[in-house]
C-alpha positions in Angstrom: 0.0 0.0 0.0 2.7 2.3 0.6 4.4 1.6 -2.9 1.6 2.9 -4.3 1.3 5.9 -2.6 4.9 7.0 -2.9 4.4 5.7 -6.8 1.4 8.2 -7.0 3.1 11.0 -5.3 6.1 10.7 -7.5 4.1 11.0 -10.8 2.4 13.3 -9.2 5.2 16.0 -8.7 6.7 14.6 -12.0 3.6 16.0 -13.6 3.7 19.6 -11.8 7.2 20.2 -12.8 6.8 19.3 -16.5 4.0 21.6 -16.7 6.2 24.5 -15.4 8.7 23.2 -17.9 6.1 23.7 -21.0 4.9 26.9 -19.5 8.1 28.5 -20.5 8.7 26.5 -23.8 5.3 27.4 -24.5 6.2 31.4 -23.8 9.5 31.3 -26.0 10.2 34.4 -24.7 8.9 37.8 -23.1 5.3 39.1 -23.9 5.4 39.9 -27.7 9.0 39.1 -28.2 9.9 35.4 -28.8 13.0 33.3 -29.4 13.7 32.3 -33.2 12.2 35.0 -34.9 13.4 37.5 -37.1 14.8 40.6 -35.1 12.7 42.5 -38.0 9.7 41.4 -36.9 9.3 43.7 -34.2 9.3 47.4 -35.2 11.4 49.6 -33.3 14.5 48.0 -32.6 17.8 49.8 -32.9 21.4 48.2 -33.5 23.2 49.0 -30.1 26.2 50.1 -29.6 27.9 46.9 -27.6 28.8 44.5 -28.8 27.8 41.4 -27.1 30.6 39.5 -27.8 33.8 39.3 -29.9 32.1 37.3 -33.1 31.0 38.3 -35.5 27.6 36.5 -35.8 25.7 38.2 -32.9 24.3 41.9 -32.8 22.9 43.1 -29.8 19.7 45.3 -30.1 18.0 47.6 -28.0 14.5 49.1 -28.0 12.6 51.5 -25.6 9.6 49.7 -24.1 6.1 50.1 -24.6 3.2 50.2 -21.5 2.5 47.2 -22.3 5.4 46.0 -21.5 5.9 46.4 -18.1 5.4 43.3 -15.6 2.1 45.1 -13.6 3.4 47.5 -11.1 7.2 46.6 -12.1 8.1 49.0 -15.2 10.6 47.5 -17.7 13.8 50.1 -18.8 14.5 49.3 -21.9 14.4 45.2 -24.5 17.7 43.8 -25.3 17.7 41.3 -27.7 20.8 39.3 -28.7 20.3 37.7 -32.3 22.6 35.6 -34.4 21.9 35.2 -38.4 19.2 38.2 -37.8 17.3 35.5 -35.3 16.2 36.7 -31.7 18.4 33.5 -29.7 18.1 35.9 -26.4 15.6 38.7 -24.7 17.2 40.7 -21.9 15.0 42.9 -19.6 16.4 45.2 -17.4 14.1 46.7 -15.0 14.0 50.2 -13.6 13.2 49.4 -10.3 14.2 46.7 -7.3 11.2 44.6 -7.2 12.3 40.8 -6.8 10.0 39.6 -4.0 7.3 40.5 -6.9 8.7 39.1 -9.5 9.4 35.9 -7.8 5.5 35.6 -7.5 4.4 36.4 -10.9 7.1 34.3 -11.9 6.4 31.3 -9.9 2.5 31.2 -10.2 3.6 31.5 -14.3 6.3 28.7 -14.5 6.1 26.8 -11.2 9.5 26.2 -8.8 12.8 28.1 -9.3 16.5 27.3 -8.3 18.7 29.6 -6.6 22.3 30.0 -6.9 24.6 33.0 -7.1 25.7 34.9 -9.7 29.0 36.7 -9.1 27.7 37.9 -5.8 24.7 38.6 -7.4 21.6 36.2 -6.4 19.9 34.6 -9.6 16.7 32.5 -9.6 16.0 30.1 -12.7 13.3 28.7 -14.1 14.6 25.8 -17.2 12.0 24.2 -20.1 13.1 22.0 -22.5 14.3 24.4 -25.0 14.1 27.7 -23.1 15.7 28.9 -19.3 15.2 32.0 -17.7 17.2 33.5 -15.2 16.6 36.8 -12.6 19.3 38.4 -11.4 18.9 40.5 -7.9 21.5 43.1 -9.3 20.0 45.3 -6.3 20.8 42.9 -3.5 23.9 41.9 -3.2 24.9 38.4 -1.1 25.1 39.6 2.9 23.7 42.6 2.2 20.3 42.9 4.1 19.3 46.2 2.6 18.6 46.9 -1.5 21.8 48.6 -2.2 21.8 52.0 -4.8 22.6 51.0 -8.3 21.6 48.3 -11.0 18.2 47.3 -10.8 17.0 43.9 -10.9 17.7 42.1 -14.5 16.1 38.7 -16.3 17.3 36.9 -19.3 15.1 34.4 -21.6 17.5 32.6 -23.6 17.2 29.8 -26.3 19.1 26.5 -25.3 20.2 26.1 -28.9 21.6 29.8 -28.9 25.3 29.0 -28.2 24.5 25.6 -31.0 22.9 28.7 -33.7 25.9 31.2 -32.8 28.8 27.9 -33.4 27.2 27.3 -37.2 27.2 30.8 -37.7 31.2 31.0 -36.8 32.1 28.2 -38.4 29.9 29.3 -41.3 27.6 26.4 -41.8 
């Protein structure tokens, strides 16, 4: 009798985190702006002026957001998207504001359970589909610190797992 419980509860939670999982897949990316499609699709983005690394295959662009935009209360500063070959392969959101205790609950009711860990002193919270992983980073808090320090707002990536996989064919030119 007890094998069957434990059985049950195990396909059970099995089942909760693979529908977080297709939550994000299903999302592929933030609000109107979605992994593997062509920069040019969405009006108003601008070549920046970093570079977001030395190849020569990805182009980082930047675009002032919309109302709609914003995450409720928390207002968004500005889109980045990273594209390789002209494709969106990563959306980063910075936001103008400290607000992670919010975030982390529209975040969590959207795609279920995160995992902590720390990102150059920086804590980061992810959320990983099958072909998509998100990551928030509490640029605001740093580790020890039990006050929101001044400076860099809070940040979150959406990032395709076949990103670093598009930007290798584009180097190596196949």
């Amino acid at each position: 009798m007890n094998f069957r419980l434990v059985y049950f509860l195990l396909v059970f939670v099995l089942a909760i985190a693979a529908d977080s999982n297709k939550a994000l897949d299903e999302k592929n990316g933030f609000k109107k702006y979605k992994l593997g499609t062509p920069i040019n699709s969405y009006p108003g983005f601008k070549i920046s002026n970093e570079k977001p690394s030395t190849d020569s295959c990805s182009l980082l662009y930047e675009k002032t957001p919309e109302l709609s935009d914003n995450i409720g209360e928390v207002k968004v500063s500005k889109i980045i998207a990273t594209t390789s070959r002209d494709t969106v392969v990563k959306i980063e959101v910075p936001l103008a504001e400290a607000n992670i205790p919010k975030l982390l609950e529209v975040f969590s009711k959207e795609f279920g359970k995160y995992t902590t860990s720390d990102n150059a002193g920086d804590p980061s919270y992810k959320w990983e589909g099958d072909n998509v992983k998100m990551i928030l980073i509490d640029k605001a808090h740093r580790r020890g610190n039990k006050e929101y320090a001044k400076g860099p707002a809070d940040v979150f990536t959406i990032t395709s797992k076949d990103a670093e996989l598009i930007r290798r064919r584009c180097v190596s030119g196949k």
